[in-house]
C-alpha positions as CSV (number, residue, x, y, z in Angstrom):
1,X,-264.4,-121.8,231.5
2,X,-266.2,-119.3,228.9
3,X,-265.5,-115.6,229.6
4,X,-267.9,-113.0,228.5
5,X,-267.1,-111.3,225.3
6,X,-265.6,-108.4,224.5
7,X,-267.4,-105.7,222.3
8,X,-265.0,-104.4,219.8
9,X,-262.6,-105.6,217.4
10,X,-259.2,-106.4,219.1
11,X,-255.7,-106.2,218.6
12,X,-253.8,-108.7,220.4
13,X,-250.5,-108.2,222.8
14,X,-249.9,-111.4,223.5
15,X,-248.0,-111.5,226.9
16,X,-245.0,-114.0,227.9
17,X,-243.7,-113.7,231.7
18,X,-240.8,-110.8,232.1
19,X,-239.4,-109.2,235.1
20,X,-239.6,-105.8,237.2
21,X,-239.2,-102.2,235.5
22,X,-237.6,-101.1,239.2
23,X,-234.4,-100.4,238.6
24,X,-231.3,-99.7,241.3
25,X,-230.5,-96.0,241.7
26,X,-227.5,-94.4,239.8
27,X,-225.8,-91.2,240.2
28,X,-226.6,-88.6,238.0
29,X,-224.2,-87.2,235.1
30,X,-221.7,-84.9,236.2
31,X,-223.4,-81.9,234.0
32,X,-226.5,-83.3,232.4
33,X,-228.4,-80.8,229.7
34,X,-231.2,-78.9,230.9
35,X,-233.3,-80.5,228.9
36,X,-232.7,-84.7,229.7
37,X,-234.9,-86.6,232.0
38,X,-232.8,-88.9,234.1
39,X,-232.9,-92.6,233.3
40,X,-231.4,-94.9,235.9
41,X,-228.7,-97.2,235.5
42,X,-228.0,-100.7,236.7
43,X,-225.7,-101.2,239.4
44,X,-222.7,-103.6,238.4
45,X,-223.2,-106.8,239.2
46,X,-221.2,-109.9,239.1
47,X,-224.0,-111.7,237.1
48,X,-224.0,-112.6,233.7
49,X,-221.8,-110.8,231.3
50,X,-223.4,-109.1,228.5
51,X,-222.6,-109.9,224.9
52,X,-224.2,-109.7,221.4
53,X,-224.6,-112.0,219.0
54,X,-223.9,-110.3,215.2
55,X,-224.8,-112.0,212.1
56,X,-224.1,-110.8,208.8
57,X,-227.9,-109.1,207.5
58,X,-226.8,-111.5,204.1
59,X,-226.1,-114.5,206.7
60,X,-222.7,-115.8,207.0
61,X,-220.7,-116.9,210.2
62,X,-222.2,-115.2,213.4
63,X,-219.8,-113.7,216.0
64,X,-219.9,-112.9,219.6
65,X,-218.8,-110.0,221.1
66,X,-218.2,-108.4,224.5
67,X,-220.5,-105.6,224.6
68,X,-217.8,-103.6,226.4
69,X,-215.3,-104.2,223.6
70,X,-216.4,-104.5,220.3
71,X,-213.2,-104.7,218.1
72,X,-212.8,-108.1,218.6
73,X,-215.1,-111.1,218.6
74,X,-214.4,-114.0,221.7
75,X,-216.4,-116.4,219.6
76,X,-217.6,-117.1,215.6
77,X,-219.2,-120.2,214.7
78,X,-218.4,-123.2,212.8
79,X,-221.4,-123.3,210.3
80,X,-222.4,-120.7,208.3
81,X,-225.6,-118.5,209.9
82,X,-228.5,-117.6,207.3
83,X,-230.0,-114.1,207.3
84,X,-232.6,-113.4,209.9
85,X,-235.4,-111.7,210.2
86,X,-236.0,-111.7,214.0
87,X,-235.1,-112.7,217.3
88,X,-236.9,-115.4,219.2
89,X,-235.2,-116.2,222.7
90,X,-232.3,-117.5,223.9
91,X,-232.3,-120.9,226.3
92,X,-229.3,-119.9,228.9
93,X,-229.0,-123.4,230.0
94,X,-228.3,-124.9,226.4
95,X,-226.5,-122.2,224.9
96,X,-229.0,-121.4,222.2
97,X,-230.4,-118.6,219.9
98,X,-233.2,-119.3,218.6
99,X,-234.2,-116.8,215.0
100,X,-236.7,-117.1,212.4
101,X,-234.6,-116.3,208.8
102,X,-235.5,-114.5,206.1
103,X,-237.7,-117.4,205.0
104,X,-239.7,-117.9,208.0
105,X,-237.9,-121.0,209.2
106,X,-236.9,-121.0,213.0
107,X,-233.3,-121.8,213.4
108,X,-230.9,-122.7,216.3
109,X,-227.6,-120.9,216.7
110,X,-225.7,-123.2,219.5
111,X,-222.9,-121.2,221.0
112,X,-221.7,-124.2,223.1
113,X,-221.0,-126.0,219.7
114,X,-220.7,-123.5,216.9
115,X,-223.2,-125.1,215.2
116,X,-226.6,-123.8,213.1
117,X,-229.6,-125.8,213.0
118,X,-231.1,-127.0,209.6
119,X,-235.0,-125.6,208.5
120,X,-237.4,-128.0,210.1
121,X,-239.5,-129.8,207.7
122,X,-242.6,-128.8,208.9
123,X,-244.1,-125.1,207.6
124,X,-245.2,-123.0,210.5
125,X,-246.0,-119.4,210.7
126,X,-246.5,-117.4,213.7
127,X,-243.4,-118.5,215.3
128,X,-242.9,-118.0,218.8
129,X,-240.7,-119.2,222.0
130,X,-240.7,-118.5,225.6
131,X,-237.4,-119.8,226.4
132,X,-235.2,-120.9,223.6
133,X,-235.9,-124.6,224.0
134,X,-239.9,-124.9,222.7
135,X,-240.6,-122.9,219.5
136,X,-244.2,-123.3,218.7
137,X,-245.8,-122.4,215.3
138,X,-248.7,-122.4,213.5
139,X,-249.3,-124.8,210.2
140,X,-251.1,-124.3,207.2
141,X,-253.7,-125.9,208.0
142,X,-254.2,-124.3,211.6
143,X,-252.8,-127.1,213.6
144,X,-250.8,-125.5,217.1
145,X,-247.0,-127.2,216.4
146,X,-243.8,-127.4,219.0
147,X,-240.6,-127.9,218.2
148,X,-238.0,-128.8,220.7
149,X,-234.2,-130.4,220.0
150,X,-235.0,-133.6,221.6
151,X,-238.6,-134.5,220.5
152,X,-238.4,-137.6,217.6
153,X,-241.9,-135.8,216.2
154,X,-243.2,-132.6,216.8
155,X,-246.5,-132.0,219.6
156,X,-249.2,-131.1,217.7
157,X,-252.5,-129.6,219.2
158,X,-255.9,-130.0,216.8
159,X,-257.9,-127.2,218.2
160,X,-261.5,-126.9,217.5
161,X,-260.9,-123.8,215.3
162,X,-258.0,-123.9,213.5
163,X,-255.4,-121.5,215.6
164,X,-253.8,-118.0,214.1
165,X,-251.0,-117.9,216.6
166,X,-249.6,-118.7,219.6
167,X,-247.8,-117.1,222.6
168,X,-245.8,-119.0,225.0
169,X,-245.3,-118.9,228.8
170,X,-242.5,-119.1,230.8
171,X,-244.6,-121.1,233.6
172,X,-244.6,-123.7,230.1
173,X,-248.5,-123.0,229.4
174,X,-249.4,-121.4,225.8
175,X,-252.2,-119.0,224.5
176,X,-253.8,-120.0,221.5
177,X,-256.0,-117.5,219.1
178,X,-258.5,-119.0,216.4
179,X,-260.5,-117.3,214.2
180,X,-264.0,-117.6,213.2
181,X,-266.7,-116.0,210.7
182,X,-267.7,-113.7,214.0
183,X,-265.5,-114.1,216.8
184,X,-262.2,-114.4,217.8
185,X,-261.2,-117.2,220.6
186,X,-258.5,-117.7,222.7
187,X,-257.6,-120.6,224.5
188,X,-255.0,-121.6,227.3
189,X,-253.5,-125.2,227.1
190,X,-249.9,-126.3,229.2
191,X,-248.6,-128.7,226.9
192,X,-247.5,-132.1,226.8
193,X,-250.9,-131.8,227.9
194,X,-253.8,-131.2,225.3
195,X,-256.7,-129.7,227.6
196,X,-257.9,-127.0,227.0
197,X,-257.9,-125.1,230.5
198,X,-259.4,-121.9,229.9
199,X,-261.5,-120.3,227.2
200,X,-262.3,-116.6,226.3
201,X,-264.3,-115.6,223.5
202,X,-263.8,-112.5,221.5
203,X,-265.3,-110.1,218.3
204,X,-263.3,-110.6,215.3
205,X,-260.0,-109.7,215.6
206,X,-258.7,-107.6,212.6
207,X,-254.6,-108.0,213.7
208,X,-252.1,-109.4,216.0
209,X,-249.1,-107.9,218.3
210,X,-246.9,-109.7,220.6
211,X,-245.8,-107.5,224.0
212,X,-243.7,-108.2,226.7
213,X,-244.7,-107.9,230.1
214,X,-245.3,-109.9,233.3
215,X,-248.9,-111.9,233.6
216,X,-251.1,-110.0,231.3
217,X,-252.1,-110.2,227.8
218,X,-253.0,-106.7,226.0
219,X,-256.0,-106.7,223.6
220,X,-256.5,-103.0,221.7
221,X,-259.8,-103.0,219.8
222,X,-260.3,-100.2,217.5
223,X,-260.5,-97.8,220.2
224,X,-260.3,-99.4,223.7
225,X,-257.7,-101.8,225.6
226,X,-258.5,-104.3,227.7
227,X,-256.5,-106.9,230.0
228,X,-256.1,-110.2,230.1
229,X,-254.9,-112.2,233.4
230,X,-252.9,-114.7,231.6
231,X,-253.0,-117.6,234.2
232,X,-256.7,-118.4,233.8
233,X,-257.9,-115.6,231.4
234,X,-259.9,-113.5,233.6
235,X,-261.0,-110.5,231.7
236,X,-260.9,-106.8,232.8
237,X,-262.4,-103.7,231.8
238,X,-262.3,-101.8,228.7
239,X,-260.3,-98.6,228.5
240,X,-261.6,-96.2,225.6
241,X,-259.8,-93.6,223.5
242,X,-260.9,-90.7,221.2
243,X,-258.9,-92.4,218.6
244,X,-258.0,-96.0,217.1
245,X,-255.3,-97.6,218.8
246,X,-252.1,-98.1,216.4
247,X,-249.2,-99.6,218.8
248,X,-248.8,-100.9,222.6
249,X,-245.8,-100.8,224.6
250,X,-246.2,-102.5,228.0
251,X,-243.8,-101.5,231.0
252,X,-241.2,-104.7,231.9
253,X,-244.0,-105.5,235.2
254,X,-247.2,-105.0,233.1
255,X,-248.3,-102.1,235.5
256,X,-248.2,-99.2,232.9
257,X,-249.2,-99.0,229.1
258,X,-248.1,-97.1,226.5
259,X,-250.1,-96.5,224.3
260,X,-250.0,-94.8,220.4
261,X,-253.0,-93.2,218.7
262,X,-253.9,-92.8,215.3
263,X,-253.0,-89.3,214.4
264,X,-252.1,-88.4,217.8
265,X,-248.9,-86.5,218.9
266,X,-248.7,-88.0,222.2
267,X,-248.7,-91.5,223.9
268,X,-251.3,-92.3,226.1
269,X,-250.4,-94.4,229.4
270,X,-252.5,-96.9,231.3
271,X,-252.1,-97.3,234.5
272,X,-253.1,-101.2,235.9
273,X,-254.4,-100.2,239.1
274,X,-255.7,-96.7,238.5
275,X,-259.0,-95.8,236.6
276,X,-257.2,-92.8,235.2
277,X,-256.6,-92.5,231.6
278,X,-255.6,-88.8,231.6
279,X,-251.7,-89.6,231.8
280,X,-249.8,-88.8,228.7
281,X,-247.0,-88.3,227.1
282,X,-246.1,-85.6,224.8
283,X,-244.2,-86.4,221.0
284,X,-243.3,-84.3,218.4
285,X,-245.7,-85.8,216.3
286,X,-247.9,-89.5,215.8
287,X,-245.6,-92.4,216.2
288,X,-246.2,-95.5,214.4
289,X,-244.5,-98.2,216.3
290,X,-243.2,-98.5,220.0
291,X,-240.4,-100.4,221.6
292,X,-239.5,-100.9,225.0
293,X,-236.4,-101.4,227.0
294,X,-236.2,-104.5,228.2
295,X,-235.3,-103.1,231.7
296,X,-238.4,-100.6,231.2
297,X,-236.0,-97.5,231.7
298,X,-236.3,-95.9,228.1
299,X,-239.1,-96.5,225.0
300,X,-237.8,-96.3,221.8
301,X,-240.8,-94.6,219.4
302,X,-240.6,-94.9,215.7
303,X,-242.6,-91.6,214.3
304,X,-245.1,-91.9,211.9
305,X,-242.9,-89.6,209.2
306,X,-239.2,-89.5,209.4
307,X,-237.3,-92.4,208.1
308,X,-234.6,-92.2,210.1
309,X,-235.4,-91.3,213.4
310,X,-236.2,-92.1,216.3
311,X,-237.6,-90.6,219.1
312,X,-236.4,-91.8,223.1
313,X,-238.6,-91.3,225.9
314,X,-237.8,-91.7,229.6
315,X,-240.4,-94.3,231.3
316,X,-239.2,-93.1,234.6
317,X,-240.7,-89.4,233.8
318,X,-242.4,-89.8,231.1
319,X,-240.5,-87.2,229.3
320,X,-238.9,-87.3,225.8
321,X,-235.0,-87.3,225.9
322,X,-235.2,-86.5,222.5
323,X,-234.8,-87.6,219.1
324,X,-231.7,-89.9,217.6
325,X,-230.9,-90.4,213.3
326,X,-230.9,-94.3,213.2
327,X,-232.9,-96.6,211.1
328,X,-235.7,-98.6,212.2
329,X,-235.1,-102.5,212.0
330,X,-236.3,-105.3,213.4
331,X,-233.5,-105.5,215.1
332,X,-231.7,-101.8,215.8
333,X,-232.2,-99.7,217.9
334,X,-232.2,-101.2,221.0
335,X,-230.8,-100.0,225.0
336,X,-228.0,-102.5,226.2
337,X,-228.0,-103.6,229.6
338,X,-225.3,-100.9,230.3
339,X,-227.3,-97.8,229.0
340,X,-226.1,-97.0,225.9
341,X,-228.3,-97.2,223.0
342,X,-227.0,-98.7,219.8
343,X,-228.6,-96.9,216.6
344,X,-228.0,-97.5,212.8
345,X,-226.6,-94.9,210.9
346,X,-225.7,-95.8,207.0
347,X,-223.5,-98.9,207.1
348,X,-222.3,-98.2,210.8
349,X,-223.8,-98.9,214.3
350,X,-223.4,-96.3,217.2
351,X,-223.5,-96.1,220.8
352,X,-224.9,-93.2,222.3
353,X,-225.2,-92.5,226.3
354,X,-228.8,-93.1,226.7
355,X,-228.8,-89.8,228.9
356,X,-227.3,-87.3,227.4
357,X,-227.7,-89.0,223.7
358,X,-223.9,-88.2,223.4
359,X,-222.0,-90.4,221.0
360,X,-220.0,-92.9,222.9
361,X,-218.4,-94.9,220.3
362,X,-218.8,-96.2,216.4
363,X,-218.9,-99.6,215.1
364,X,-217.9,-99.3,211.6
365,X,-219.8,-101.4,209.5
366,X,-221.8,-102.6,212.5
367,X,-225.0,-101.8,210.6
368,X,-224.4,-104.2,208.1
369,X,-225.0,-107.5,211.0
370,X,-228.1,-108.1,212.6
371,X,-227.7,-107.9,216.6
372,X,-228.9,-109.9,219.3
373,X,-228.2,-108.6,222.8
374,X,-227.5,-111.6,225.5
375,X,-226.1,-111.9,228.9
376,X,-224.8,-115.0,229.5
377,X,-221.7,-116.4,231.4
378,X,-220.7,-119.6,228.7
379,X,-217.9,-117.4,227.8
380,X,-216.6,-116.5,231.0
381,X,-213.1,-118.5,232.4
382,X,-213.6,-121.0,234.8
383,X,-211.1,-119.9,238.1
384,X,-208.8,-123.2,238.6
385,X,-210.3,-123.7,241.4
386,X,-213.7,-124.8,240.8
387,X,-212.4,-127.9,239.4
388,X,-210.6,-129.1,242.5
389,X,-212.8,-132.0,244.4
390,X,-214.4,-130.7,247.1
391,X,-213.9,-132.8,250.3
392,X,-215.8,-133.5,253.5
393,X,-214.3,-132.4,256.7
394,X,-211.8,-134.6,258.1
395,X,-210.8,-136.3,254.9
396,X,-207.1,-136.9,253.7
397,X,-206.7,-134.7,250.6
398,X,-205.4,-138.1,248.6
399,X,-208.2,-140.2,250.4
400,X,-210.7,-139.4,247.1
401,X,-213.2,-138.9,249.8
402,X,-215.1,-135.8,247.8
403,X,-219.0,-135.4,247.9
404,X,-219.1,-136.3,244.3
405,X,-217.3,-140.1,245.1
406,X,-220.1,-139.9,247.9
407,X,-222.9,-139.5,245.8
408,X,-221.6,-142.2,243.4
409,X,-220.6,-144.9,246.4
410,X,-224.8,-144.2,247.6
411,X,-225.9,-145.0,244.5
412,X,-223.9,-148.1,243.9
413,X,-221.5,-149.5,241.8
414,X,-222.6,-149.1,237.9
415,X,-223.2,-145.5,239.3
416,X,-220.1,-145.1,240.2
417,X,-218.5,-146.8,236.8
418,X,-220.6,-144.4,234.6
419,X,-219.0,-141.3,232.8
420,X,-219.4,-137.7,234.0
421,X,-219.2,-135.2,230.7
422,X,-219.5,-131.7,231.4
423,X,-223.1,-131.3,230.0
424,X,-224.0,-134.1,232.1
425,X,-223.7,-132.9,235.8
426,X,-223.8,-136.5,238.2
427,X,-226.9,-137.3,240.2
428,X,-227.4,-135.7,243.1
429,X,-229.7,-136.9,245.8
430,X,-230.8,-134.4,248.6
431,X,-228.2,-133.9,251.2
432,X,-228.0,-135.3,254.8
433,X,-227.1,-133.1,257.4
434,X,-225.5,-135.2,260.1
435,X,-227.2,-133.6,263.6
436,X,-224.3,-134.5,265.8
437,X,-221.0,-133.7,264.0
438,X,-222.9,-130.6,262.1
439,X,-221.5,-131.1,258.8
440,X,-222.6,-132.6,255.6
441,X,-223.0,-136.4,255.4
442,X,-223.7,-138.6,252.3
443,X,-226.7,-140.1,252.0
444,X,-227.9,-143.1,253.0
445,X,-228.0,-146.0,250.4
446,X,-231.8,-146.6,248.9
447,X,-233.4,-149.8,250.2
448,X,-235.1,-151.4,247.6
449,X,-236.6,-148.2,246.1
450,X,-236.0,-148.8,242.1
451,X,-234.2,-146.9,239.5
452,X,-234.7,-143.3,238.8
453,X,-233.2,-141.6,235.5
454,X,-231.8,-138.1,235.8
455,X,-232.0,-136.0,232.7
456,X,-230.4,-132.4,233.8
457,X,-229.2,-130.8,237.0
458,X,-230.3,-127.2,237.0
459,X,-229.8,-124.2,239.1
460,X,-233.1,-122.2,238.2
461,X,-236.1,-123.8,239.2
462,X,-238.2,-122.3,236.7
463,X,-236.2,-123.5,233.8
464,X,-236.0,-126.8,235.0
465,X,-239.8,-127.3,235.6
466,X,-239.5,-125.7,232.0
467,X,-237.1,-128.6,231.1
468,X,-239.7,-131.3,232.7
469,X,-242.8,-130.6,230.7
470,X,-241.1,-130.8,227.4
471,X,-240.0,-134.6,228.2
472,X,-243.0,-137.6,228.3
473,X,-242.3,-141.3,228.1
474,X,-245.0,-143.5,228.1
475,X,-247.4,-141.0,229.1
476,X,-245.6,-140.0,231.9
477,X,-243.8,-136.2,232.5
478,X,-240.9,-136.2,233.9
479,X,-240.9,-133.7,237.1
480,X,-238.4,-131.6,239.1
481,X,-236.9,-132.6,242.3
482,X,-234.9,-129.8,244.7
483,X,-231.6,-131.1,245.9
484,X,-229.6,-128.6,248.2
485,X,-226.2,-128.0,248.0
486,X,-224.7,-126.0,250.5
487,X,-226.2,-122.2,250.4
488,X,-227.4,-123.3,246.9
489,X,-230.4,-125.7,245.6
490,X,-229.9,-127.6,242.1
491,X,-233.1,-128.6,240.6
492,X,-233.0,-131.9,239.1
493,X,-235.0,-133.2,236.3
494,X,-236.3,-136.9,236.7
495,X,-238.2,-139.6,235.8
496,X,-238.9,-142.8,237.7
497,X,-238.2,-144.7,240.0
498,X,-238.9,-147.7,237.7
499,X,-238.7,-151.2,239.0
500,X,-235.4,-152.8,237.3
501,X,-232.7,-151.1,235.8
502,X,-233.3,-151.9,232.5
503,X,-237.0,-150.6,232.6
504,X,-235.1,-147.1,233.9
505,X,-232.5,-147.8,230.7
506,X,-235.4,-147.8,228.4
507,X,-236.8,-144.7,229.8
508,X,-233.3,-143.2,229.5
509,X,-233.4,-143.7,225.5
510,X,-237.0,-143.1,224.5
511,X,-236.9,-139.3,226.4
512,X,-234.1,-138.4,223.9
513,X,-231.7,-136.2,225.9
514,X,-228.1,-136.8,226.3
515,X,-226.9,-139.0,228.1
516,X,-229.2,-139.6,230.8
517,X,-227.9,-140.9,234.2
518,X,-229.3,-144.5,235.8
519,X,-228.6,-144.4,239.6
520,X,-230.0,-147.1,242.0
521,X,-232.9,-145.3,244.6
522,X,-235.7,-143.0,244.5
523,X,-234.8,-139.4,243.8
């Protein structure tokens, strides 16, 4: 569908899916300055740890660290790292940082391996990726290009404009912009596919800036914002300003804008579901560029003069905390999952309690990596215990009677035979609750029902639906089946059932993924 245009030029915040700026209540500082706005902490959580990623700004082996103790790194890597010049996303499930270097080339840094991706060989620019599996680009000639680890040739999109850039989603759909002599067009598509689902025409575009929020895409014409719903494209109303609009900054959930003016000491702030642009915030002078916290507790502002500093605002109040000395780079400064923001002063990094802005520690010579912030459990030790078989009740503990033998005795022999690596979880089919003994029962042995092909065992749905529309064979995706386990559901990515085994064997090889599992039954 064809929206109605839009009636000045636009700037572009092109939107990919985030999470909530509510945060869990903290307790106050014991004697915080008169002056600070409070900004709430995260509660501890036995989630995933968080770590950062440190390469050297001239390239060189990348190192992880715990963020909680940065003397020491837990893990370096086995190839040497080139020099980047930003962060893309990270795919949790694979173990992989995905970067552009400091030649425009996206590049994989695989903790699980130690290993750095080569430059593809295709030229794309406006590099993008959702979730650290599918980087899509932009070639030379305008043609919409993904890149994924497992595909033998890249998926390539011929739009009827040639595109200017792309922003992925996590639901796996991508925004597409294409210029022409008078208009600006964007386009929705959800790859493998090649449809173009939705359609919204715009004036010319003069420049592009990619946001972070939850469903909304943020276009900022000279002086007026406007909303895009970025499921079908639905458009909605302007919002003008006295002045031309220089950055946007959207909150975590989309709800609130921030917004910088041309020439403007103060931010502006747009609230979603309120008509009321009279909200501001006020700076010590115009800022040039905005970041936000990726937790929406704190934006970082970048003035228009003053090198090196920066100026921290408190979303929660929207008052400043004040100003911090740290260079602006693509990568520093930026608020940790803990609350302490790490600035760059000269050739060291710092950590400063986002509160007070008290100095909590220095890295000496931190400055001189480029940081990526993670949290991610690949690092963590496994207790013993999670690799004892689990057994059902009433089994001898030497009997070999565990679920997993189960599983592998349902789906027959060969099943059985085949190996289990640790990046290749077993099949599972969906569990059988046995009515009159109330416990878990393994399933019942297909009947005639083919050969299905299981390509990854997942415990978030949405990267494993993610997972499923990356991989085609024969023109057909494979798709997500749930599978519960216990007070837990594993996702599991499929294709098939096909009719013999070696039709599912075929499948197997031609969808490229590591050793993909042939089991006897549907899934």
């Amino acid at each position: 569908m064809v929206r109605t245009p839009l009636t000045a030029a636009a700037v572009l915040a092109l939107v990919a899916c985030g999470g909530s700026d509510e945060r869990p209540p903290a307790a106050p500082p014991k004697s915080p300055p008169p002056h600070v706005a409070a900004v709430a902490r995260p509660a501890e959580t036995a989630g995933p740890e968080a770590i950062v990623l440190r390469v050297p700004r001239t390239g060189g082996a990348a190192r992880v660290y715990d963020l909680g103790r940065l003397d020491s790194a837990v893990w370096t890597s086995t190839a040497r790292a080139p020099a980047i010049a930003r962060f893309l996303a990270f795919d949790e499930d694979a173990g992989t940082v995905v970067v552009v270097d400091a030649r425009g080339a996206p590049r994989r840094i695989e903790l699980r391996t130690g290993n750095v991706s080569a430059p593809p060989t295709v030229k794309l620019t406006a590099l993008h990726s959702a979730d650290g599996a599918a980087i899509y680009g932009v070639s030379p000639v305008g043609v919409v290009t993904r890149l994924t680890p497992t595909d033998a040739a890249p998926w390539t999109l011929h739009t009827p404009q040639a595109a200017r850039d792309v922003a992925p989603q996590l639901d796996g759909s991508v925004l597409i912009v294409a210029e022409g002599t008078t208009a600006t067009t964007l386009w929705r598509v959800h790859p493998p596919g090649t449809a173009l689902l939705d359609t919204a025409v715009l004036p010319h575009a003069e420049q592009l800036v990619h946001a972070t929020t939850s469903d909304r895409a943020y276009f900022a014409s000279d002086s007026a914002l406007q909303s895009v719903r970025t499921r079908d494209l639905q458009l909605a109303p302007l919002r003008h300003f006295a002045r031309r609009v220089r950055a946007v900054a959207p909150t975590p959930s989309g709800d609130r804008v921030f917004v910088a003016l041309d020439s403007v000491p103060a931010l502006q702030v747009v609230d979603r579901y309120s008509d009321n642009d009279d909200a501001s915030v006020p700076l010590p002078g115009p800022a040039a560029e905005l970041r936000m916290d990726p937790l929406g507790r704190v934006l970082l502002v970048r003035p228009m003069r003053g090198a090196d500093t920066a100026w921290v605002v408190a979303v929660g109040t929207d008052r400043v905390i004040g100003p911090v000395r740290t260079a602006w780079t693509t990568d520093l400064p930026f608020v940790t999952s803990g609350g302490s923001l790490v600035v760059s002063v000269g050739a060291d990094a710092a950590l400063l309690d986002v509160q007070s802005l008290h100095l909590q520690r220095t890295v000496p010579g931190g400055a001189r990596d480029y940081w990526i912030p993670l949290r991610w459990n690949g690092f963590r030790p496994r207790a013993p215990g999670l690799d004892q078989p689990v057994t059902f009740p009433g089994a001898t503990p030497d009997s070999g009677d565990s679920i997993l033998a189960a599983i592998r005795r349902s789906q027959g022999d060969s099943a059985a035979r085949a190996p289990v690596t640790a990046s290749t979880p077993p099949p599972m089919h969906p569990a059988v609750v046995d009515s009159a003994q109330g416990r878990l029962a393994a399933p019942s042995p297909p009947v005639d029902a083919g050969y299905t092909v299981q390509l990854a065992a997942l415990l978030n749905r949405d990267s494993a639906q993610a997972r499923a529309g990356r991989i085609t064979v024969n023109g057909h995706s494979a798709h997500v089946v749930a599978a519960p386990r216990g007070t837990a559901t594993v996702y599991l990515v499929v294709l098939g059932p096909y009719t013999t085994r070696e039709d599912a064997e075929a499948a197997g090889r031609a969808s490229r993924q590591a050793n993909p599992w042939i089991y006897a039954g549907a899934p």
